[in-house]
C-alpha positions, 0 to 999 in steps of 0.5 A: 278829131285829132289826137297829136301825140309824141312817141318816143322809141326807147330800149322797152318792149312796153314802149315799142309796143305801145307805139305799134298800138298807137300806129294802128289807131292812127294814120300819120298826119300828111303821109301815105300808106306806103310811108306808114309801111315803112314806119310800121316795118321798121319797128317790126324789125326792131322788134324781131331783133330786140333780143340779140341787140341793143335797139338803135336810138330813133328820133320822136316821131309825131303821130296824128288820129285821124278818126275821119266820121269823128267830128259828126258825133259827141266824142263821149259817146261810145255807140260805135263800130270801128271801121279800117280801109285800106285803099288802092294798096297796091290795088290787089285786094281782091280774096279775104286772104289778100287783105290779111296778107298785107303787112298793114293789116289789121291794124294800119289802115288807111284810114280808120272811122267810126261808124253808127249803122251796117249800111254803106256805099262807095264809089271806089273800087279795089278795097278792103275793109274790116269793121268791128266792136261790141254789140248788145242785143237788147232781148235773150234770143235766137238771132240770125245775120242776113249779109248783104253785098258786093264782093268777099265778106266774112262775118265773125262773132265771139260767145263773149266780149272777147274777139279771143272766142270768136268763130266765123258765122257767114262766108260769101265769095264772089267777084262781080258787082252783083249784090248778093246775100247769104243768111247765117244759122240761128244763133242764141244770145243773151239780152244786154250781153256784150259780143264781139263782133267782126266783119271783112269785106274786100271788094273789086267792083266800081261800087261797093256796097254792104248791108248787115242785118239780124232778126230774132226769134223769142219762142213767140214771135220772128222780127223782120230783119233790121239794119243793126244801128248804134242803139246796139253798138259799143266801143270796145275796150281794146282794139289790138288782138290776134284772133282766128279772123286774122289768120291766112287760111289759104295757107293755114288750110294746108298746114304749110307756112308762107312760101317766100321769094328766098334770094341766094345772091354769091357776094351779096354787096349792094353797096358797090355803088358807094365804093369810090371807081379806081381810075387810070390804071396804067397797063403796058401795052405788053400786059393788056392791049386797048382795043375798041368795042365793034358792032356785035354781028348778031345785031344784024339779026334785028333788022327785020321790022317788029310788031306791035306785041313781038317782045319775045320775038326780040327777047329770044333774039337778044344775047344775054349774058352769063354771070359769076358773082352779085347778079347769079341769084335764083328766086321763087314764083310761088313754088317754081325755082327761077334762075337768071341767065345761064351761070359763068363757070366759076374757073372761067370768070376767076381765070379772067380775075386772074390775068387782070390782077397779074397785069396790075401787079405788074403795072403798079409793083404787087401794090394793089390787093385783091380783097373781093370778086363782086361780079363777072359777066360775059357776052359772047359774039360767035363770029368776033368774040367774048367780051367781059365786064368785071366789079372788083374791091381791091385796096392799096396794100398799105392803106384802109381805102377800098377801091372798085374796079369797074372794067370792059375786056374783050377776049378775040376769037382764036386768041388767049390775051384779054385786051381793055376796051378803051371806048367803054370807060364810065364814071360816076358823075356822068349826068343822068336824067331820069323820065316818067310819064303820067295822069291822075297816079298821086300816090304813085307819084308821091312813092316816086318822089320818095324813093328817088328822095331816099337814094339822093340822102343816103348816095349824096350823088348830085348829078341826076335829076328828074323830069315829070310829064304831066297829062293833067292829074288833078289828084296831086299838085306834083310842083309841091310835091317836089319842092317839099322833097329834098331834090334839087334838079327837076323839071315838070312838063306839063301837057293836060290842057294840049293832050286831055288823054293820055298819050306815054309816046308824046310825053316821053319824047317831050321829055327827051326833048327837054334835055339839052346835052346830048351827053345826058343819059335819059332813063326813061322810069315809070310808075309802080317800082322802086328805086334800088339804091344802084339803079344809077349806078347800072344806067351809068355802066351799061350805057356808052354813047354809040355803042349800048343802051341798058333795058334791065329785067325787071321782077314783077311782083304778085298780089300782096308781095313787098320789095322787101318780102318779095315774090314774083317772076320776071318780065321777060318780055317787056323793055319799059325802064330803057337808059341812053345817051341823048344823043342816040335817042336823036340818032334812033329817032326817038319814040314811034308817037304816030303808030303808038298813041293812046294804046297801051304797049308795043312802044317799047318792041318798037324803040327796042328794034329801033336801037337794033337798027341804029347798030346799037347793042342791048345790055339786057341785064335781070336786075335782082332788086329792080321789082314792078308792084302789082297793080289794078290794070290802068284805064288807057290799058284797055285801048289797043290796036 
């Protein structure tokens, strides 16, 4: 059955929370579970700021129910239960509590069902659901509940119709496929009253099933237990309430709110990346020498061969940099303060600022004003020197346009001068060609899509494109996908029928291939992450033709935490999202497809060290909003050498 309503958002709180009731009901039509998290989301942040601003004017949004078992029955029929599902959401449900924790959760499911008895099985795993409604037993009597199942179950049940008294009559746990049962305590209850009831269930096993039944006992006689069916069933009259079953209880437990990622970011401005570039400055040679970016001496630490699973053998090696500004940002794993690399001394990146701000007053008449300092970072060569990159706002004095300065300096040893690197300058229209790999990922694949759709609408940038490597998926035909997107330039490459397993190195070096102007830079992607709006933006500053290539730190996040709610630590060890030039993949050979095949892990050490080899040099670089979702381990994961 399909409800399809039209919802129109208004300065109301009634009307806000009426579209809020009908988005739990409802799934929408030809969307996924992300894209309805970010419905549901922004609506929320409506509502939290419905009281110190006028709400913005959103276009209708056109809402379909989904009621999947609906179609079997009479629709005036009211002898049911509801059941929500959530699936594969991020595939880290696993306790009661992680399902609670889900922004979704308790009422935006992925789907949504009726159903007319408490006895199921499914073949998927990694799920959670939450089952509920009226049940009326039909004789005055003391009732006992026998659970039967798979997984983490909950069972709730109120004194009245109301879920408002309800109180938790049985708790199992346990993580294998196991069936097991737990029986509740005698339980009184009146003929023909209604009670409300709730059930939750999280499962991680590859079948899950559940099986609830009650029996009773009169004073005269005890029945055998029996699976409740929808001669005991009633819809009830509301389906959104806020109740102890809802509640997080690993937290409430200890009397201690949430603890959330906070991150404290100097000059927080991620929208940089729109802020036109200030080209063709000219400096006399007096005030700031050119100079050219030589082979760092530490390179030659690399040279030996690296192993499979040697990541932090090359993370240890690598030389980070040191920051002032945008990316000097701390954050939280739980209760552990992380910081990024080693802060730059805030004198020291301003004395920087300063010299090069003299030599462009100097060079431009005082006509150029220093409005903001976005970001310094410095890495040092012990046996040659320091260089600098510095992103600044600055304006012409008598005008509104904002300017970026996106500069490389170079500061030798035993010299004071700063000299302006001439073979690391960049633009924005530098062609970029981001790569993934997959195999039966659909919904992973569609969040891509999406994200890289998002950045295209609100940068305009018309200079990328994308290229997919398909192992043959069947759970998603990837060419409409892209031709209903708003994207352009894309290629789809697929390889299922040539390579039946999947194998990451063939795939990533056929998209390599695939490029044609040595010019591009390729940055290889994968699935599981965002999007952040500057992604581009640092593939294109970070990566020079012969000299570097980008492999940003990505932030891992845990169970149940959201880009936008995030908590996590960060991937040290692991070099998988890599931007170059073309030309210096064919240089480095590309990846190693022989020694890494259908094992998980190690090609990215191998490429890591390759690039050392080649005398290129690593911007390894903690990207503040670059976060890799948690996940189920992926079937080719489990095959290593």
């Amino acid at each position: 059955m399909k409800i399809k309503l039209t919802l129109h958002i208004s300065r109301t709180i009634f009307i806000l929370i009426l579209i809020v009731e009908i988005i739990a009901l409802c799934t929408i039509d030809g969307y996924e579970p992300h894209q309805l998290y970010k419905l549901t989301g922004y609506i929320k942040n409506i509502s939290a700021k419905l009281s110190q601003s006028k709400l913005p004017k959103i276009p209708s949004v056109n809402v379909t129910c989904k009621l999947h078992s609906l179609h079997h029955y009479n629709i005036t029929d009211n002898r049911f239960l509801y059941r929500y599902r959530w699936i594969n959401l991020r595939d880290c449900i696993s306790q009661i509590d992680d399902m609670r924790q889900l922004l979704s959760f308790p009422n935006s499911p992925t789907s949504c069902q009726l159903i007319d008895r408490t006895q199921w099985s499914d073949m998927i795993e990694f799920y959670g659901e939450r089952i509920f409604g009226l049940i009326r037993p039909l004789k005055t009597a003391y009732y006992q509940f026998n659970v039967i199942t798979t997984g983490n179950v909950e069972l709730w049940l109120s004194q009245d119709q109301y879920p408002t008294s309800l109180r938790r009559i049985v708790k199992m746990t346990h993580q294998d496929s196991s069936r097991r049962h737990t029986i509740s305590n005698p339980i009184a209850l009146q003929g023909n009253q209604s009670y409300f009831i709730e059930f939750l269930h999280t499962n991680i096993a590859m079948r899950g099933y559940v099986a609830i039944q009650w029996r009773y006992f009169d004073g005269l006689e005890t029945s055998a237990f029996e699976i409740l069916d929808r001669r005991y069933f009633q819809l009830p009259p509301t389906i959104i309430y806020t109740g102890r079953s809802h509640q997080i209880y690993r937290i409430a437990s200890g009397h201690q709110e949430v603890r959330k990622l906070n991150i404290s970011i100097a000059n927080n401005n991620y929208t940089t990346y729109t802020q036109p570039l200030l080209h063709n400055v000219t400096i006399g040679g007096n005030l700031l020498s050119k100079c050219t970016y030589k082979v760092p001496s530490y390179i030659s630490r690399h040279r030996k061969p690296v192993k499979d699973w040697e990541g932090d053998y090359l993370a240890r090696g690598i030389v980070r940099h040191r920051f002032y500004g945008r990316l000097d940002f701390i954050s939280l794993n739980n209760d552990k303060i992380q910081r990024c690399s080693p802060r730059l001394d805030k004198a020291k990146a301003l004395h920087v600022v300063s010299q090069y701000m003299q030599a462009l007053d100097r060079a431009t008449n005082r006509n150029i004003q220093l409005i903001k300092v976005i970001n310094v970072e410095e890495k040092t060569d012990n046996d040659q020197g320091k260089r600098y990159y510095i992103e600044l706002l600055v304006k012409y004095r008598h005008a509104r346009q904002v300017w970026r300065i996106s500069d490389y300096l170079y500061q030798r040893n035993n010299q004071t001068q700063l000299c302006q690197l001439t073979d690391m300058k960049w633009n924005q229209q530098i062609y970029v060609d981001i790569v993934i790999v997959v195999q039966q990922q659909g919904q992973w694949i569609k969040y891509f899509i999406d994200q890289v759709s998002q950045y295209y609408y609100q940068s305009g940038d018309e200079h990328f494109g994308i290229i997919i490597v398909d192992f043959g998926s069947t759970d998603i035909n990837i060419h409409d996908e892209l031709h209903r997107s708003p994207l352009k330039n894309y290629k789809v490459i697929q390889l299922g029928k040539q390579y039946p397993k999947f194998i990451k190195t063939i795939g990533l070096n056929r998209a390599i291939k695939a490029v044609t102007n040595p010019n591009t830079i390729i940055l290889i992607f994968d699935l599981h992450f965002n999007f952040p709006m500057d992604m581009l933006d640092n593939a294109r500053k970070r990566s020079f033709m012969g000299k570097t290539a980008y492999a940003p730190i990505i932030l891992r996040l845990n169970c149940y935490a959201t880009p936008w709610n995030p908590n996590g630590f960060r991937e040290i060890f692991g070099y998988g999202i890599l931007a170059m030039y073309k030309r210096d993949f064919i240089r480095t050979g590309g990846y190693d497809s022989v020694n890494f095949r259908e094992q998980w892990g190690g090609e990215d050490v191998q490429m890591i060290n390759s690039i050392f080899s080649h005398n290129l040099d690593v911007e390894r670089v903690c990207h503040p909003t670059l976060y890799h979702h948690y996940h189920r381990a992926l079937p080719w994961k489990f095959l290593r050498v």
